[in-house]
C-alpha positions in Angstrom: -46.9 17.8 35.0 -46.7 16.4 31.6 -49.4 14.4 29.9 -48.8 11.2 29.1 -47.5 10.2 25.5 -50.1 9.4 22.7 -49.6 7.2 19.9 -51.5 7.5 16.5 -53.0 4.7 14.8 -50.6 3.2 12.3 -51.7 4.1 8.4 -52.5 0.4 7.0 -49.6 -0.8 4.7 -49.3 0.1 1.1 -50.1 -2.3 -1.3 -49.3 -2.4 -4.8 -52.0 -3.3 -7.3 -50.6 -5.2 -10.0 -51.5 -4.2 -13.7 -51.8 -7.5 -14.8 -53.3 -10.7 -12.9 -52.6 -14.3 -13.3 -54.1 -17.2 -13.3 -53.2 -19.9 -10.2 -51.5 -22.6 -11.9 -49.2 -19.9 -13.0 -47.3 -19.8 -9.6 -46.9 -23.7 -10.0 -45.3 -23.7 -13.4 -42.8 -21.1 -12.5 -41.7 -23.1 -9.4 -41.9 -26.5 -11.7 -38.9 -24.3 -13.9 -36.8 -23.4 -11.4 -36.4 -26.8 -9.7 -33.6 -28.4 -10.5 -35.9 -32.1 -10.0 -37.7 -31.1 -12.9 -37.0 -31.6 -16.7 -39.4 -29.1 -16.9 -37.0 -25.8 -18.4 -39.4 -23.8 -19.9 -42.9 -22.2 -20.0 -45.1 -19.7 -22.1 -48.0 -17.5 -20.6 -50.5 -15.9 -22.8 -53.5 -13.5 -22.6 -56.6 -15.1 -21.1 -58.5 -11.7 -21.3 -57.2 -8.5 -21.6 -56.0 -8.2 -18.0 -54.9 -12.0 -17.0 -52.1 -14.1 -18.2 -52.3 -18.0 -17.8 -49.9 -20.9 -18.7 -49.8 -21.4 -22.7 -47.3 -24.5 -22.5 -44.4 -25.8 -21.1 -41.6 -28.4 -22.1 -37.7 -29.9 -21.6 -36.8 -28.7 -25.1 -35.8 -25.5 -24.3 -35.2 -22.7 -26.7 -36.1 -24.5 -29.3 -39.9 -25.3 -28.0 -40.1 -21.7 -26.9 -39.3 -20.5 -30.4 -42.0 -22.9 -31.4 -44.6 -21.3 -30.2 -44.3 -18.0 -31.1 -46.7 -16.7 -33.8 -47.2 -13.3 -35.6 -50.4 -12.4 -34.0 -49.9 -13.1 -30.3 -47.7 -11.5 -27.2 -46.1 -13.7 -25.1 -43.9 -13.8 -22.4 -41.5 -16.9 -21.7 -39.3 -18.4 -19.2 -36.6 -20.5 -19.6 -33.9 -22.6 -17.7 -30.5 -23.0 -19.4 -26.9 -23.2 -18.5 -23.9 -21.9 -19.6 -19.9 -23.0 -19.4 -19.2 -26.7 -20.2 -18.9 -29.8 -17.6 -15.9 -28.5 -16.7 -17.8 -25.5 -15.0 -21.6 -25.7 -15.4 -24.2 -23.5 -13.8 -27.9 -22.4 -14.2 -29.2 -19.6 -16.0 -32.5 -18.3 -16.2 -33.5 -16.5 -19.3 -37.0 -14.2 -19.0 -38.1 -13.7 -23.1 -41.0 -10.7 -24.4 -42.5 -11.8 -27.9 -44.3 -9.2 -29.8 -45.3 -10.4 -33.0 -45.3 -8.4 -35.7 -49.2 -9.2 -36.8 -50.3 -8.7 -33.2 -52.9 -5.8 -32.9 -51.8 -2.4 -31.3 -53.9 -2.2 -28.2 -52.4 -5.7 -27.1 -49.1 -4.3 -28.0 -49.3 -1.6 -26.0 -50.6 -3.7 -23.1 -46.1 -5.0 -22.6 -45.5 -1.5 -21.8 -48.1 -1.7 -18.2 -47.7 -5.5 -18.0 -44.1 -6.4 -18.5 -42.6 -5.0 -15.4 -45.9 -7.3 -13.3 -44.4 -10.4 -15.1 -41.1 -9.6 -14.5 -41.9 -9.5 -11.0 -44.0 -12.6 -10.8 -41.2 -14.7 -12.4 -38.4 -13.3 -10.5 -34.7 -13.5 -10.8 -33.2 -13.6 -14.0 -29.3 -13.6 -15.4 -31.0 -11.4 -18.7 -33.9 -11.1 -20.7 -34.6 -10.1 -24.1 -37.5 -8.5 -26.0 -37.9 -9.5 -29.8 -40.0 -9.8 -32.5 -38.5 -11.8 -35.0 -36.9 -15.3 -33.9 -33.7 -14.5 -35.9 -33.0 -12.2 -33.0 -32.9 -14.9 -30.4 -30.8 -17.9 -31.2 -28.8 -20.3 -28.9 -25.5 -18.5 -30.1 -26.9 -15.0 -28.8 -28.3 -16.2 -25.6 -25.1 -17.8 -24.7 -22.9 -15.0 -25.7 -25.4 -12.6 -23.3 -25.1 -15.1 -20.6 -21.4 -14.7 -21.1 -21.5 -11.4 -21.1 -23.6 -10.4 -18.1 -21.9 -13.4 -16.4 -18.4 -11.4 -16.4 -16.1 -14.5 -16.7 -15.7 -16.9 -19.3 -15.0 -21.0 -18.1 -15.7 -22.2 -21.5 -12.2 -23.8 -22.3 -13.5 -24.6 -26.2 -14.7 -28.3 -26.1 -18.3 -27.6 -26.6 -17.5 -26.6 -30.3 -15.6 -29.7 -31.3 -17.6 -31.4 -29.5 -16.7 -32.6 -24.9 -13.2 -34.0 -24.2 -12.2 -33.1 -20.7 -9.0 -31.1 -20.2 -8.5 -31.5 -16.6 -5.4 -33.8 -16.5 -4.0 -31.2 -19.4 -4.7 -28.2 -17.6 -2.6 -29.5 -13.8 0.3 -30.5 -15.4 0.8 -27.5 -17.3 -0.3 -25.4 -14.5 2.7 -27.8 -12.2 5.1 -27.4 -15.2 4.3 -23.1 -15.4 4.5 -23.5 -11.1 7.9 -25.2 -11.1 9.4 -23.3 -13.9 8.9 -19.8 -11.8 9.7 -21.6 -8.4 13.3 -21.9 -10.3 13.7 -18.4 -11.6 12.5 -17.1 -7.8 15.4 -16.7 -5.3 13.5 -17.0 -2.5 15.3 -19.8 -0.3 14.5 -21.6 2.8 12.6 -20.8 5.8 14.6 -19.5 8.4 13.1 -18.6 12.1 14.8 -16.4 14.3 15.9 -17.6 17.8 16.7 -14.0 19.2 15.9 -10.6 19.3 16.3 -9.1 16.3 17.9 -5.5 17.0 15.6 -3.0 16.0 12.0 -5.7 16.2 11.0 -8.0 17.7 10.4 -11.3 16.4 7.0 -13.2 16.9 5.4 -16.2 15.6 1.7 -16.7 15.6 2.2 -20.6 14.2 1.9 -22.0 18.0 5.4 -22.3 18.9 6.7 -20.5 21.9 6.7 -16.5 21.5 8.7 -13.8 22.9 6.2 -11.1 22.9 2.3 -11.1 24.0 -0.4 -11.7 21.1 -0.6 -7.7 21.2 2.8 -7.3 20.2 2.7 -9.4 17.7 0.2 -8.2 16.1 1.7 -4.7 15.9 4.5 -5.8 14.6 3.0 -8.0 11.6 2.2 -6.7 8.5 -1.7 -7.8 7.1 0.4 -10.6 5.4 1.6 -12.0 8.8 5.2 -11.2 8.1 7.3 -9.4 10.7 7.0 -5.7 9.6 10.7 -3.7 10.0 9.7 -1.2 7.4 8.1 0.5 10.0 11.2 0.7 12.5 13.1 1.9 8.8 10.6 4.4 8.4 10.7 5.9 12.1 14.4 6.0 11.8 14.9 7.8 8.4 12.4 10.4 10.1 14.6 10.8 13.2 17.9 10.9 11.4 16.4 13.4 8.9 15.0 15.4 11.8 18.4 15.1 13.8 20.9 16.0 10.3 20.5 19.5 9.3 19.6 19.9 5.7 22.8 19.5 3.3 22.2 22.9 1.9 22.2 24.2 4.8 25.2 22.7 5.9 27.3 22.8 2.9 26.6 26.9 3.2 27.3 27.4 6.6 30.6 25.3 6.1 30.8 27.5 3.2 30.7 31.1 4.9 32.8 30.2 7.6 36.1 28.5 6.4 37.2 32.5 4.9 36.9 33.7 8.3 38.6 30.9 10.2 41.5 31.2 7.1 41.8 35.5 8.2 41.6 34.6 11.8 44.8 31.7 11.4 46.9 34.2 9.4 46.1 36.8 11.7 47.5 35.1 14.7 50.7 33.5 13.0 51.6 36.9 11.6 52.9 39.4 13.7 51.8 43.3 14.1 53.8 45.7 11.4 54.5 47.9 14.4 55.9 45.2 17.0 58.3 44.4 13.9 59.5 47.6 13.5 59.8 48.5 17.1 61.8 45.2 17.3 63.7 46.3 14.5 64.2 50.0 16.0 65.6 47.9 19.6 68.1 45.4 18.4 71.0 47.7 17.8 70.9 49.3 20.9 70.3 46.7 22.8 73.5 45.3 21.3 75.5 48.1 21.8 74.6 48.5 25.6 75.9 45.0 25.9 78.9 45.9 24.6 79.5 48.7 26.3 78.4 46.8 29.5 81.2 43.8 28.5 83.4 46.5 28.5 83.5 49.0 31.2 82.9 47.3 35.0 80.2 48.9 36.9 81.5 51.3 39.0 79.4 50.0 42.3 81.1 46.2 41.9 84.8 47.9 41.4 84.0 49.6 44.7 82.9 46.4 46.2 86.0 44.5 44.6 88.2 47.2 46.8 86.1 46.7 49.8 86.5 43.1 50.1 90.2 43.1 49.2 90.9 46.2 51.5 90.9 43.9 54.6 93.0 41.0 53.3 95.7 43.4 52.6 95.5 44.4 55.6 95.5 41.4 57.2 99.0 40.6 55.4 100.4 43.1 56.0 99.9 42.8 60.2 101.5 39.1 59.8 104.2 40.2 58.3 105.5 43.2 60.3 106.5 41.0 62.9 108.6 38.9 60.7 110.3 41.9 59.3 111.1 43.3 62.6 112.6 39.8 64.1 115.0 40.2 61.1 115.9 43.8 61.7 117.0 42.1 65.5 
């Protein structure tokens, strides 16, 4: 027997005091900035007390009314709403600003180090932020070449300095001309589909036209551009081939070592024995003189025979013709 399970009471959740507070028309004015409904495009919050910031001003000028209210003797922090590119490409920016002037005493100066992170918070999201205190360091040319910057790409195509001409129509017909131009030097030709089976793949066509192989198939035998892989069949073939063909070293040495031997054992068989020749040599005169003497002198045995045979007919004869030699005696 086990008790049953327990649970602990949850701790309560954390919360962050903020270093700095604000007033509540603060929240409002941020909110009025971002809108895009608004004209409003900029705001400036200043020290109430030594702990709370409220809303200084706000305006439509941008930059330039921000840089109007900044004074030697105060902190501020601004927000502003700007945009970068031309008409061609615009888009929003949001700019968060620290002013420190230079007159400003040291206790409040020290007060941006615990409170500029809290504002930074309370305004939110912004494409960059800067931290001066002299307005020579924030012009309209440095915040735009920041918001370049941090933005990564550039669509600024150079009418804002000689003053808005669109370049659209100029821009597609170059980019049609540049498109043609490289279509010609291509030699890539018409589409052809296949009707049969090609002989090491198979082809398949995902367009909606009858296939000749289930989706699976297909898809194993496209490449992630959706044309028909064959480098893979190449590939599985140059292993087996290379697996199946012994190296050419290899080869080439084996062929090497044994043509000598296959040259001895050829010479060896057309040419015959030293002592065979010699013992042929040793025969042929006596086996020439036998036959001679064989030519020669009959064979006793067939003489014999020769008599044999012809010992009969003589006699023969010789009984045939007694008679007639006696009926001439009469």
């Amino acid at each position: 027997f086990f008790p049953p399970p327990f649970s602990l009471p949850l701790p309560p959740p954390l919360s962050f005091a903020m270093n700095v507070n604000f007033t509540p028309d603060v929240a409002a004015a941020i909110a009025d900035v971002r809108s895009d409904a608004s004209d409003t495009n900029w705001l400036v919050l200043e020290y109430q007390d030594k702990k709370t910031l409220k809303v200084e001003k706000t305006g439509s000028d941008g930059l330039a009314g921000i840089l109007a209210e900044f004074a030697d003797e105060k902190v501020l922090y601004a927000f502003l709403r700007t945009f970068s590119g031309d008409r061609e490409s615009k888009r929003v920016k949001f700019v968060f600003i620290v002013w420190i002037g230079d007159s400003a005493g040291g206790l409040t100066k020290a007060r941006v180090t615990t409170h500029k992170g809290d504002v930074a918070k309370t305004i939110g999201h912004v494409h960059c932020d800067f931290q001066v205190s002299d307005k020579d360091d924030l012009t309209e040319d440095i915040v735009t070449k920041r918001l370049k910057a941090v933005g990564g790409a550039d669509y600024d195509l150079g009418s804002n300095s000689v003053g808005y001409e669109s370049q659209a129509d100029k821009i597609k017909k170059s980019a049609a001309e540049a498109y043609k131009s490289r279509e010609k030097e291509g030699n890539v030709g018409g589409v052809v589909y296949e009707t049969a089976a090609l002989p090491k793949s198979t082809p398949c066509d995902l367009s909606g036209r009858r296939m000749v192989a289930p989706p699976t198939e297909a898809m194993s035998n496209t490449n992630l551009s959706g044309n028909l892989d064959v480098k893979k069949w190449e590939a599985e073939e140059g292993k087996k081939e290379e697996q199946a063909a012994p190296a050419p070293a290899e080869a080439e040495k084996k062929e090497e070592e044994a043509a000598p031997a296959e040259e001895e054992k050829k010479e060896e068989a057309a040419a015959p024995a030293p002592a065979e020749e010699e013992k042929e040599e040793e025969a042929a005169p006596a086996e020439e003189e036998k036959k001679e003497e064989e030519e020669a002198v009959p064979a006793p045995a067939e003489e014999e025979k020769k008599e044999e045979e012809a010992a009969p007919a003589e006699e023969k004869k010789e009984e045939e013709a007694a008679p007639a030699e006696e009926e001439k005696k009469e």
